[in-house]
DRENBAVO-988968 format. One line per 2 residues: number of its first residue (from 1); their letters; for each residue z, y, x of C-alpha. Coordinates in Angstrom, 1 decimal. Example, Ala and Ser with C-alpha at 12.3 -4.5 7.8 and 13.67 -1.06 7.14 Angstrom:
1> as> 7.8/-4.5/12.3 | 7.1/-1.1/13.7;
// end
This chain:
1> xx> 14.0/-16.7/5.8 | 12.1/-15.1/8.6;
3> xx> 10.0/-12.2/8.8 | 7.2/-11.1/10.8;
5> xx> 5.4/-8.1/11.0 | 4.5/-7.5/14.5;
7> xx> 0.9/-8.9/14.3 | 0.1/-11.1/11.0;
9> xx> 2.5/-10.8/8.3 | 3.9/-14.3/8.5;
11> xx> 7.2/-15.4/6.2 | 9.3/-18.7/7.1;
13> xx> 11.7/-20.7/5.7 | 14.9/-20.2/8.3;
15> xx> 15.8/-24.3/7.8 | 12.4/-25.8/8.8;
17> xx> 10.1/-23.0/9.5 | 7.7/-24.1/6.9;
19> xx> 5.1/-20.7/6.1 | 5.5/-19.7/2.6;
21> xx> 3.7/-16.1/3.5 | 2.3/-14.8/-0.2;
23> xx> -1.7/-15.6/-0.4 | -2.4/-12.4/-2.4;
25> xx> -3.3/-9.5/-0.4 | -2.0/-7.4/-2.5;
27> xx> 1.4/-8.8/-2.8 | 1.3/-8.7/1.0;
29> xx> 1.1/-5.1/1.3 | 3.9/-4.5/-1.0;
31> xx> 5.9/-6.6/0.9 | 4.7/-5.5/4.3;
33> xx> 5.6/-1.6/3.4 | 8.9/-3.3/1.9;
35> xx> 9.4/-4.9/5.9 | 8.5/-1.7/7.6;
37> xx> 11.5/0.0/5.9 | 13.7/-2.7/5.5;
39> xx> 17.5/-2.0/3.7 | 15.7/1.0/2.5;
41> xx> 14.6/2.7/-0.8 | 10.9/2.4/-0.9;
43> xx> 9.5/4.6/-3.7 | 7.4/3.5/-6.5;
45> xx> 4.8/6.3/-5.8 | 4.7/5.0/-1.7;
47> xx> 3.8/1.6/-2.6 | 1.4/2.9/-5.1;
49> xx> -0.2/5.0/-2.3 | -0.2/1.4/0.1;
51> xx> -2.1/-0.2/-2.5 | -4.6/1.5/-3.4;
53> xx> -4.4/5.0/-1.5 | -6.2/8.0/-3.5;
55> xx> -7.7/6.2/-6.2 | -4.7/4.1/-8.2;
57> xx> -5.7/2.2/-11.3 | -4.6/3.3/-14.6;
59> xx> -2.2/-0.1/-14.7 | -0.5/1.0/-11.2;
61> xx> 2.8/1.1/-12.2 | 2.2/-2.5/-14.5;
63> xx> 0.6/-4.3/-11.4 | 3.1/-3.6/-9.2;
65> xx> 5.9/-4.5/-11.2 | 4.3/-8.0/-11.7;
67> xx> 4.0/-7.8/-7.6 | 7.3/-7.4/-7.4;
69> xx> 8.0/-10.2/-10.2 | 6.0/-12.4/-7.8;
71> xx> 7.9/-11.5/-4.7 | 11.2/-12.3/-6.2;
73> xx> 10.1/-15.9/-7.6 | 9.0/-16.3/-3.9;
75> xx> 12.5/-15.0/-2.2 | 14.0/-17.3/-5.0;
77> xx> 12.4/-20.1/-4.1 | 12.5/-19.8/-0.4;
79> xx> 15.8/-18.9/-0.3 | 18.2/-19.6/-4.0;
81> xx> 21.1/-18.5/-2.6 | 20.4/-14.7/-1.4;
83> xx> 17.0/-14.3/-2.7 | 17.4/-13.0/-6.4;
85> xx> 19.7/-10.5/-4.7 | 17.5/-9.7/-1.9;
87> xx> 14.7/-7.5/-3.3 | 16.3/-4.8/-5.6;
89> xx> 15.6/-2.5/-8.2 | 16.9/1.7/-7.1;
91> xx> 15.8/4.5/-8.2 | 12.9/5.5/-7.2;
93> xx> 11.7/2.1/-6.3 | 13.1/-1.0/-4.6;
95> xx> 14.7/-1.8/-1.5 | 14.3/-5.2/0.0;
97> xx> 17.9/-6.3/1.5 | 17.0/-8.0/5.2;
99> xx> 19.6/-8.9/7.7 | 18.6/-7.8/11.6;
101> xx> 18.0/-11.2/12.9 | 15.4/-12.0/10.1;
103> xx> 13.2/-9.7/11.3 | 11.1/-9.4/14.2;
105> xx> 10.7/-5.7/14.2 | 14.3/-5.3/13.8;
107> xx> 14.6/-7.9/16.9 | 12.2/-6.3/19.2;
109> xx> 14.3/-2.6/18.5 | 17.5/-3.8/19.4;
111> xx> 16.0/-5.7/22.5 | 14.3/-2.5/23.6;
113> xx> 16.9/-0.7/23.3 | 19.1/-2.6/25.1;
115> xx> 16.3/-2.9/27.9 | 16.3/1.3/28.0;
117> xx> 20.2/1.3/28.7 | 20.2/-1.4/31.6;
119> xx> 17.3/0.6/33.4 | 19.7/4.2/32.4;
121> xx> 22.4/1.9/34.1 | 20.2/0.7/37.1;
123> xx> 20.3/-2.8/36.2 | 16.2/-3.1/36.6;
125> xx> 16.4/-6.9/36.7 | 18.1/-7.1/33.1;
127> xx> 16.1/-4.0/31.9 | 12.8/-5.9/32.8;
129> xx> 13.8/-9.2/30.8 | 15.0/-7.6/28.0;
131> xx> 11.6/-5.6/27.6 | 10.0/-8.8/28.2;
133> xx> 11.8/-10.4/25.5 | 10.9/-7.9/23.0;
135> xx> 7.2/-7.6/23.9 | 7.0/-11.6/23.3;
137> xx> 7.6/-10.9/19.6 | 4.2/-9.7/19.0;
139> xx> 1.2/-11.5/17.8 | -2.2/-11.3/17.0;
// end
């Protein structure tokens, strides 16, 4: 599975690249915030906030437990193997699992970095391609 959150969020299945981004908005933010701090613990009370800021409805915790319940079926689906393992349950909230390569973000960080040591070695030439590289992840 791919993910990509620099421009759109867009998910994709790894073997054929076939989109299988969730339709609900909703469930998109969760797993956006998820994706922004991936192999983390991403409190309940943060993705409350995501959702619905100031003003939470009195269901919050309910609605985004069924979120979650969706996003799971999804991972499952998409990808048998790893995904019932992939988005997990820690106190105080969940952590989606996410290896570097599957996501973009985690792509262009690496590839920046990189480009920042060649230049702080004086290779310009590798510096400038590597930057290059990571600024062709974004869309949108």
């Amino acid at each position: 599975m791919r993910f990509k959150v620099l421009g759109p969020l867009e998910v994709t299945t790894a073997a054929d690249a076939r989109t299988v981004t969730p339709r609900a908005a909703k469930v998109r933010v969760v797993l956006s915030t998820l994706l922004v701090r991936p192999n983390e613990v991403v409190s309940v009370d943060g993705l409350i906030d995501e959702l619905w800021s100031e003003h939470p409805p009195r269901t919050a915790m309910t609605t985004l437990q069924v979120y979650i319940s969706q996003l799971r079926k999804l991972l499952q689906d998409v990808q048998p193997d790893l995904g019932r393992d992939a988005l997990l349950t820690r106190a105080p909230g969940y952590l989606l699992r996410v290896d570097p390569g599957q996501l973009d973000l985690a792509v262009f960080e690496v590839l920046h970095r990189q480009g920042r040591e060649a230049l702080a070695e004086g290779d310009h030439a590798a510096a400038a391609d590597l930057q290059r590289q990571a600024l062709a992840l974004w869309r949108g």
